[in-house]
C-alpha positions as CSV (number, residue, x, y, z in Angstrom):
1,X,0.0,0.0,0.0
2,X,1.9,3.1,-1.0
3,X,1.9,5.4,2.0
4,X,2.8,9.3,1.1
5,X,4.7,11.3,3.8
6,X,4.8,15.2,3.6
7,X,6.9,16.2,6.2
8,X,7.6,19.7,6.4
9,X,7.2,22.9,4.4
10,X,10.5,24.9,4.0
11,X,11.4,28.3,2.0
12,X,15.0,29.3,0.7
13,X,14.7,32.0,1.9
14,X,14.1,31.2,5.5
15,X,17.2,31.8,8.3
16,X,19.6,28.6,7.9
17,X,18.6,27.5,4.8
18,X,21.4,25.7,2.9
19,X,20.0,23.6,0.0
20,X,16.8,21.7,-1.1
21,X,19.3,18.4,-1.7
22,X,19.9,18.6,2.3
23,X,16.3,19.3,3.1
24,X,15.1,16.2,1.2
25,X,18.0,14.3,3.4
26,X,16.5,15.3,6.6
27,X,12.8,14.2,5.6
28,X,14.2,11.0,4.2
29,X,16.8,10.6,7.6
30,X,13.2,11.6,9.6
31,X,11.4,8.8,7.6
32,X,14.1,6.1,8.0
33,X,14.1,6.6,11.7
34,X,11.2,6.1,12.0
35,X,10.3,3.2,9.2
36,X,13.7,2.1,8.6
37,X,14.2,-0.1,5.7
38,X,10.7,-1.3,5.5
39,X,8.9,-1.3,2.2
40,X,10.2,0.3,-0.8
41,X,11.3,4.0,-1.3
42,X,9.4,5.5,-4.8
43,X,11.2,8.7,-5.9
44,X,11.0,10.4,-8.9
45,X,13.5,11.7,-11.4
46,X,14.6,14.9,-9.0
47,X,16.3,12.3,-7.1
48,X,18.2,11.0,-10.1
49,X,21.3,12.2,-9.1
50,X,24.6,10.4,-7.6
51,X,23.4,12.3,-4.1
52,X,21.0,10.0,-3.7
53,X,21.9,6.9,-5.0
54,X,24.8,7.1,-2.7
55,X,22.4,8.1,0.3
56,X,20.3,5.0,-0.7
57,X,23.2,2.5,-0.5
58,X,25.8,3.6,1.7
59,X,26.9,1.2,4.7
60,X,25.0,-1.7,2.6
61,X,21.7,-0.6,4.9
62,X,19.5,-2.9,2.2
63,X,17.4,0.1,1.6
64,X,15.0,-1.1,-1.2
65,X,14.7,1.8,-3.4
66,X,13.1,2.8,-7.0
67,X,13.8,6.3,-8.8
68,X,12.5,7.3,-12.0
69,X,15.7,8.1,-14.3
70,X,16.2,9.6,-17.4
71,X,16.2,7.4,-20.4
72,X,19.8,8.2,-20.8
73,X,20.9,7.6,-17.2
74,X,23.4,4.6,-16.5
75,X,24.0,3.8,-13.0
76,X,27.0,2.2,-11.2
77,X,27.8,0.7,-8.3
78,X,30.8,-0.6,-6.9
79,X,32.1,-0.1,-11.0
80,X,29.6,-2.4,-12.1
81,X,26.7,-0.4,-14.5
C-alpha cells in the first residue's frame, strides 16, 4: 500500500537554509528513523542524481529503493553499471 509522507514545508529564503538536496536528506533521515528499511522508497526523477543513490546504498543498509531516471541515465555501483 503506497503510504505518502509530507513532512515539512521549508522556504530558501528562511534563516539557515542551505539547500533543497539537504532538506530532502533530513525528511528521508526523519522517515528512515522512524520506518527504517521497510517497504520500498518510490522517488522520482529529481532524485536522479549520484546524491542519492549514494544516500540510498551507503553502509549496505538494504534500503529497497526505486527512482524514476532519465532514459539516458546509467547507474553504477561498486564499478559495475
Amino acid at each position: 500500500m503506497p503510504f505518502l509522507y509530507i513532512l515539512r514545508v521549508y522556504s530558501t529564503k528562511e534563516k539557515g537554509f542551505k539547500s533543497q538536496n539537504i532538506e530532502t536528506i533530513k525528511g528521508l533521515d526523519f522517515v528512515k528513523s522512524h520506518f527504517g528499511n521497510q517497504g520500498i522508497y518510490a522517488l522520482d526523477r529529481w532524485y536522479d542524481n549520484n546524491r542519492f543513490y549514494k544516500y540510498f546504498t551507503k553502509n549496505n543498509d538494504e534500503c529497497n529503493f526505486v527512482i524514476r531516471a532519465k532514459k539516458l541515465e546509467m547507474l553504477f555501483i561498486k564499478g559495475k553499471q
